[in-house]
C-alpha positions in Angstrom: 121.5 81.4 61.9 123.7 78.9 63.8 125.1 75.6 62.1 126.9 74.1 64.3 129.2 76.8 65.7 129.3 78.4 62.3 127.1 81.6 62.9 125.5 83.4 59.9 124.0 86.7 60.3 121.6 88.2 58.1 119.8 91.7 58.5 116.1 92.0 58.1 116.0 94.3 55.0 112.2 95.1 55.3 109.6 96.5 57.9 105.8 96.7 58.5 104.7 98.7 61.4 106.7 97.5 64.4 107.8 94.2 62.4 111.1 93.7 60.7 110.6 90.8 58.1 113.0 89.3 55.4 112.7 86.0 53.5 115.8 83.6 53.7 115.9 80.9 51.2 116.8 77.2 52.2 116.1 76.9 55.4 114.6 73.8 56.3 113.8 71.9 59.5 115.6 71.9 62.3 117.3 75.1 61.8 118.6 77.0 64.5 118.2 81.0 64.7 117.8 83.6 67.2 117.8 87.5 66.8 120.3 90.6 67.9 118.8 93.7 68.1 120.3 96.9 67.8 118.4 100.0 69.2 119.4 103.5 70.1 119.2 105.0 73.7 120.4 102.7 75.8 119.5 102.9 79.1 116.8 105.8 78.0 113.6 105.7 78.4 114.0 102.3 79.9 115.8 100.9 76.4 118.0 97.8 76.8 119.0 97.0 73.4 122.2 94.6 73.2 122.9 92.8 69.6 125.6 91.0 72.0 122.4 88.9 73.7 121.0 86.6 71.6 117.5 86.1 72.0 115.1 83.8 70.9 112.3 84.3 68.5 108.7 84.9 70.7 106.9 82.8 67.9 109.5 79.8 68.9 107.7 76.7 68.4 110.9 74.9 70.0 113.7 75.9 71.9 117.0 74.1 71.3 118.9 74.4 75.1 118.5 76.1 78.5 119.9 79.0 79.7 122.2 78.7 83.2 122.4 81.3 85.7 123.4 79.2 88.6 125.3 82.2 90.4 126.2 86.1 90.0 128.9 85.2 87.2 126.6 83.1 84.8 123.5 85.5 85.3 125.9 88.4 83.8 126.5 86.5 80.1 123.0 87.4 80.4 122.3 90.6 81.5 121.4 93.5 79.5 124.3 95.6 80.5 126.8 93.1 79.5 129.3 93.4 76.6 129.9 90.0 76.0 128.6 88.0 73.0 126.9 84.9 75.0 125.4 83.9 71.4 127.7 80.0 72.7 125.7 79.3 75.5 122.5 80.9 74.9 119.7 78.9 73.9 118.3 79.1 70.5 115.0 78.7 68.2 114.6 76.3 66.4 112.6 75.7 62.8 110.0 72.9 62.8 108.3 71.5 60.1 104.1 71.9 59.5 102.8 68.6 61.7 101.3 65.7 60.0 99.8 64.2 62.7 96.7 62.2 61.9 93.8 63.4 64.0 91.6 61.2 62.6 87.9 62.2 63.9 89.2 64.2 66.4 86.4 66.3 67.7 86.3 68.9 71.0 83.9 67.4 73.5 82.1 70.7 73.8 80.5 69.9 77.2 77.9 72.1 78.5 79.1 74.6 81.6 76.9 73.3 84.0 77.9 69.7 83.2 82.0 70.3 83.7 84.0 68.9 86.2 87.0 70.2 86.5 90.3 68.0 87.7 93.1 70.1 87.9 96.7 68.2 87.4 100.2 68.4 86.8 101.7 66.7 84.0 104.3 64.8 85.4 102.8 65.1 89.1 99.3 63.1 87.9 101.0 59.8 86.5 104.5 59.3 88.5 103.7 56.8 91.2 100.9 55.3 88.9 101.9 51.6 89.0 103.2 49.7 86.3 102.8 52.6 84.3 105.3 52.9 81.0 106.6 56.8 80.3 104.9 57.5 83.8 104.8 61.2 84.4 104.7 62.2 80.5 102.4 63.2 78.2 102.5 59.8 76.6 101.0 58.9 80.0 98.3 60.7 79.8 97.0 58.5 76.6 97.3 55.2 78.6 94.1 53.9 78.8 94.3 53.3 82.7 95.2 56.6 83.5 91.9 57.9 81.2 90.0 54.9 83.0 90.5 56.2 86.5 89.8 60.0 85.2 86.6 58.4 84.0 86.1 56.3 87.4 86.4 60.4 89.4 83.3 61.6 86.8 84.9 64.5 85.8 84.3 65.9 82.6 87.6 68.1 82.0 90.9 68.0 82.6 92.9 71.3 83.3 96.8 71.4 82.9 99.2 72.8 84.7 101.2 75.2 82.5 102.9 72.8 79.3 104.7 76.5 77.8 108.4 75.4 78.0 109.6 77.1 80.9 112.4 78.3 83.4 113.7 77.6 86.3 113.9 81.5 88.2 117.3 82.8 89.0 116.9 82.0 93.2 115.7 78.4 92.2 118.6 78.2 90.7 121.3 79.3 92.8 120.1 76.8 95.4 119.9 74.0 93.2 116.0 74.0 92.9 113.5 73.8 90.8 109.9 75.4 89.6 107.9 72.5 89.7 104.5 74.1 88.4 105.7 76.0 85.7 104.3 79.3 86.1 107.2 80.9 84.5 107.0 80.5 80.9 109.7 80.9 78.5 107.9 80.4 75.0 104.6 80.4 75.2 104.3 78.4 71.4 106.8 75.9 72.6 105.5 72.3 74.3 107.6 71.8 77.7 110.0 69.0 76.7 110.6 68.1 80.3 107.2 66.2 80.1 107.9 63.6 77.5 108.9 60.1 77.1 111.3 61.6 74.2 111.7 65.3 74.1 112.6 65.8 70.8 108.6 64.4 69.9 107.2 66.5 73.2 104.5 68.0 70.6 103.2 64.9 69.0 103.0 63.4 72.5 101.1 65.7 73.5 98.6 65.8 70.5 98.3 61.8 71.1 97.5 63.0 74.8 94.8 65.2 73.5 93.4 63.0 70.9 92.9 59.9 73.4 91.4 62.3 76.0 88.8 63.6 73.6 88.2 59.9 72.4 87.1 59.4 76.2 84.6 62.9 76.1 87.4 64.5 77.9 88.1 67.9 77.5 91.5 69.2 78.0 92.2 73.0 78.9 95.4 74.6 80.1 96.7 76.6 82.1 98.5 79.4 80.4 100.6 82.5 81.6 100.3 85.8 80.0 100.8 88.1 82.5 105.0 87.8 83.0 107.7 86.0 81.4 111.0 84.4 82.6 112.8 87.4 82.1 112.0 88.4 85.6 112.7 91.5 87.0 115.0 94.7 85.4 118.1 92.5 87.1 117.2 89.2 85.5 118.3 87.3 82.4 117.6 88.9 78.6 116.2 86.5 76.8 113.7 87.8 74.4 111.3 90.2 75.1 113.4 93.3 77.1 116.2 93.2 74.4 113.2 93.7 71.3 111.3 96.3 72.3 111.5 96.7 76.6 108.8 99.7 76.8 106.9 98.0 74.2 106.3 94.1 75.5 106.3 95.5 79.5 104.6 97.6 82.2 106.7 100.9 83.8 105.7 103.4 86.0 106.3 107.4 85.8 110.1 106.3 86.7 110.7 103.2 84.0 110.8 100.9 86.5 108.6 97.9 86.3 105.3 97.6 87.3 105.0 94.4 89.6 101.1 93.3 89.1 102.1 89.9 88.5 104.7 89.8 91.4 107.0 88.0 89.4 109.1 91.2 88.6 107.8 91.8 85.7 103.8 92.8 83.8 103.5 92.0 79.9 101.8 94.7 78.4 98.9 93.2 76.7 96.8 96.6 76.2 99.7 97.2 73.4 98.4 95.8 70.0 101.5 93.7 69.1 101.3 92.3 72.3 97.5 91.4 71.9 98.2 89.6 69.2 100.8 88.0 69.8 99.0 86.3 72.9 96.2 85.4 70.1 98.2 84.2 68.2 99.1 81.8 70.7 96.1 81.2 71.6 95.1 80.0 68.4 98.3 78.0 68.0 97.2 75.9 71.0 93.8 75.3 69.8 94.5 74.7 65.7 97.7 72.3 66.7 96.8 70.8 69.4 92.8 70.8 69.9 92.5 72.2 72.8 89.5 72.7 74.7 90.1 75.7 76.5 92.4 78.5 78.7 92.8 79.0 82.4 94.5 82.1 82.2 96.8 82.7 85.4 96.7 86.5 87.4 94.0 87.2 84.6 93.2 90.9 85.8 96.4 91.8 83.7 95.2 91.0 80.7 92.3 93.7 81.1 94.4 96.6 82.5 94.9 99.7 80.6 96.2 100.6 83.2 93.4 100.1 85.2 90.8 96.9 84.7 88.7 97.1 81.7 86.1 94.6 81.7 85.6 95.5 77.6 88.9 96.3 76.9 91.3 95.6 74.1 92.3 91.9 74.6 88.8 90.7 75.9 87.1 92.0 72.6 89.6 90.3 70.4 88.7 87.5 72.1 85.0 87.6 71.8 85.3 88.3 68.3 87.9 85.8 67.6 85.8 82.9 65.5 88.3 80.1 66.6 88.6 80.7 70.3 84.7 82.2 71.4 83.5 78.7 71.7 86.3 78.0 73.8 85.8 77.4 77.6 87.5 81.1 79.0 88.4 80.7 82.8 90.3 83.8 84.5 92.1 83.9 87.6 90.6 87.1 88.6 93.0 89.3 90.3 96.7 90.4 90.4 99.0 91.8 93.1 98.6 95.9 91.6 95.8 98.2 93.1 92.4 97.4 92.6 93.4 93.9 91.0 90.6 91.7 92.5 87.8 91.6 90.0 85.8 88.8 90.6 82.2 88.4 88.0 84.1 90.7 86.2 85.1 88.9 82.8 82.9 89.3 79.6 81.3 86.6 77.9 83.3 83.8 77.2 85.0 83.9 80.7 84.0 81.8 83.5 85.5 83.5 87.0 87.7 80.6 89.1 88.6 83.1 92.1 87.3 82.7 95.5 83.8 82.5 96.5 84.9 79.6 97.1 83.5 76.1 99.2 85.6 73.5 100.4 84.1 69.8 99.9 85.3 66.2 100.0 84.4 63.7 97.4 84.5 60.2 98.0 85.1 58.0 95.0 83.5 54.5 95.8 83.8 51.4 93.2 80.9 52.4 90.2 79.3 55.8 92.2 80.8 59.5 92.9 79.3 61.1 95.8 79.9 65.3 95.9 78.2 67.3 98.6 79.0 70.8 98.2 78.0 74.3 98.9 77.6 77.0 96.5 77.8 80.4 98.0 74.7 82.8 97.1 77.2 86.0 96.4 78.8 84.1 93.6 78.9 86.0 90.3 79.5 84.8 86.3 79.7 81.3 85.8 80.7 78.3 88.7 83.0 76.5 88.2 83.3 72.4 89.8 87.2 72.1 90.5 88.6 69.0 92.0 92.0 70.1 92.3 94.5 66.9 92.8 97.8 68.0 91.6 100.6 65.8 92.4 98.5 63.7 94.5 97.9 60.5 92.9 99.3 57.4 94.5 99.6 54.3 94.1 97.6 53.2 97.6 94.9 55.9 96.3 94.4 53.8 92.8 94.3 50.5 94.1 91.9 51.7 97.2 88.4 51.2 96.5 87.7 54.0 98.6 90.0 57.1 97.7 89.6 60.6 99.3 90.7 63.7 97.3 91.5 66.8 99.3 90.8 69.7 98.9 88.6 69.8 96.4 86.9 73.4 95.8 84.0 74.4 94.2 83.7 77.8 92.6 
């Protein structure tokens, strides 16, 4: 535990399966922590234990600070192999109180498949160049009855997300002073993105405001979640939670202990493990008892399914099903990955809907009080179709004020 730069460390006296537990009195909220794990076999068996790394907790609800690997030199502090204690400038969890957030009425929408229309935004990217706008390109933004009026004005029915799991910028990004704009390279999957709010220290309740005036409109909210990799990237990238717990347990490896690549982001979470299942329920849950949301679009969705190879029943997908708080959830997959035999399109059990290929390009015209969409939907498509108007990034202000506006490409599925 970390106050100030006072660190305290306390073992875990007690374990349960694969979990170490303990109960530490006092702590209240706002409490910084992370963990350092000691293991035997380094290096075996593909084993990279290091109690010299902190990492976070993979239950972080928030993340206090963000970890820099700008060049060679700062990406060491966090590599596995290093002997240095980085525990001063790596980022840590953070404690948060239970939310007393006043829903209200709050209800989900719960609007019928064959009456959704999907618009597909960013965050930030959606409200930016709105005009006039307070907090533009936050999730207070989303709230603003203009914003919620023109979603209303396109006639769609449900809004999906862009990933809001804080993320990371990847190593390359960062050496040449870039950034990963969409987000597809979560950090904690618990924890709201505080990039994406008028005051970051408030990024949850802005976001349950978001979710709350949405719903009040018969808007349905889903997001776009990652479960296939994390930001550790590949065996070369930073440590930062998952490889120094348990590498062979959270990860992919081949016949050699090297990584499997499915996800092409160098590294494949092993959700066919039971922890891992339930740890990405757990999630799961989190997302819908917290926050009300309507529903998942899960990225490179194959991998949750492989054991190794794609299991249309397999572990993860019958948790689901059975799951009581998350089978009346809209379930969308992204249905492939990179790895052999990873395209698996009308695939997915019940709940999923498949948002792959099969695709038809259209263009929809918004005129002043009527939406006109002409669209095609090819006879080979499988499972449920899905209507996508896909508009990342592209609202402007010329395309508000127009009474005509074109949005392209818009896809139907």
């Amino acid at each position: 535990m970390f106050d100030g730069e006072k660190e305290t460390r306390l073992e875990l006296p007690c374990r349960s399966g694969t979990v170490f537990y303990g109960f530490v009195p006092g702590v209240k909220a706002g409490q910084r922590y992370g963990f350092r794990v000691y293991g035997q076999g380094y290096g075996a068996y593909c084993a990279f234990f290091n109690p010299q790394k902190l990492l976070i907790d993979p239950y972080s609800k928030q993340v206090d600070g963000v970890p820099r690997y700008r060049d060679a030199k700062e990406l060491a502090w966090f590599h596995h192999s290093d002997g240095r204690d980085n525990a001063a400038i790596a980022p840590k969890s953070v404690v948060v109180p239970p939310s007393d957030f006043d829903w209200g009425d709050d209800l989900h929408p719960d609007i019928a498949w064959n009456d959704t229309v999907i618009y597909e935004a960013h965050v930030k990217g959606l409200t930016k160049q709105f005009p006039d706008l307070a907090y533009a390109g936050t999730y207070q933004a989303l709230s603003d009855k203009r914003v919620i009026a023109y979603l209303q004005q396109l006639g769609i029915t449900t809004i999906e997300l862009l990933p809001i799991h804080q993320h990371l910028d990847e190593y390359h990004l960062q050496k040449m002073g870039l950034s990963n704009y969409w987000g597809y390279n979560t950090y904690s999957h618990f924890a709201v993105e505080p990039d994406y709010a008028a005051n970051p220290d408030n990024a949850a309740d802005e976001f349950r405001q978001a979710v709350k005036a949405l719903h009040a409109a018969g808007i349905e909210v889903i997001l776009d979640v990652v479960y296939n990799h994390t930001a550790e990237q590949d065996i070369e990238g930073p440590t930062l939670c998952q490889r120094g717990m348990d590498n062979s347990l959270w990860y992919w490896q081949d016949g050699q202990y090297e990584y499997e690549n499915w996800s092409g982001c160098g590294n494949t979470l092993k959700v066919v493990n039971r922890d891992i299942s339930r740890w990405v329920m757990d999630s799961l849950r989190y997302w819908v008892e917290e926050f009300h949301v309507d529903g998942f679009r899960f990225d490179l969705g194959t991998i949750l399914g492989r054991e190794p190879d794609f299991k249309t029943y397999g572990r993860f997908f019958n948790m689901l099903f059975q799951d009581p708080l998350l089978a009346g959830r809209k379930m969308i997959a992204e249905a492939w990955d990179i790895g052999e035999d990873g395209y698996h399109v009308g695939k997915f059990p019940q709940p999923f809907a498949n948002g792959t290929a099969y695709s038809a390009m259209i263009c929809a015209r918004f005129g002043v009080g009527k939406t006109v969409i002409s669209a095609h939907f090819p006879s080979v498509c499988r499972a449920l179709p899905i209507c996508l108007i896909t508009a990342s990034d592209c609202l402007r202000p010329a395309s508000i004020s127009s009474p005509r506006t074109m949005v392209s490409p818009c896809r139907i599925w």
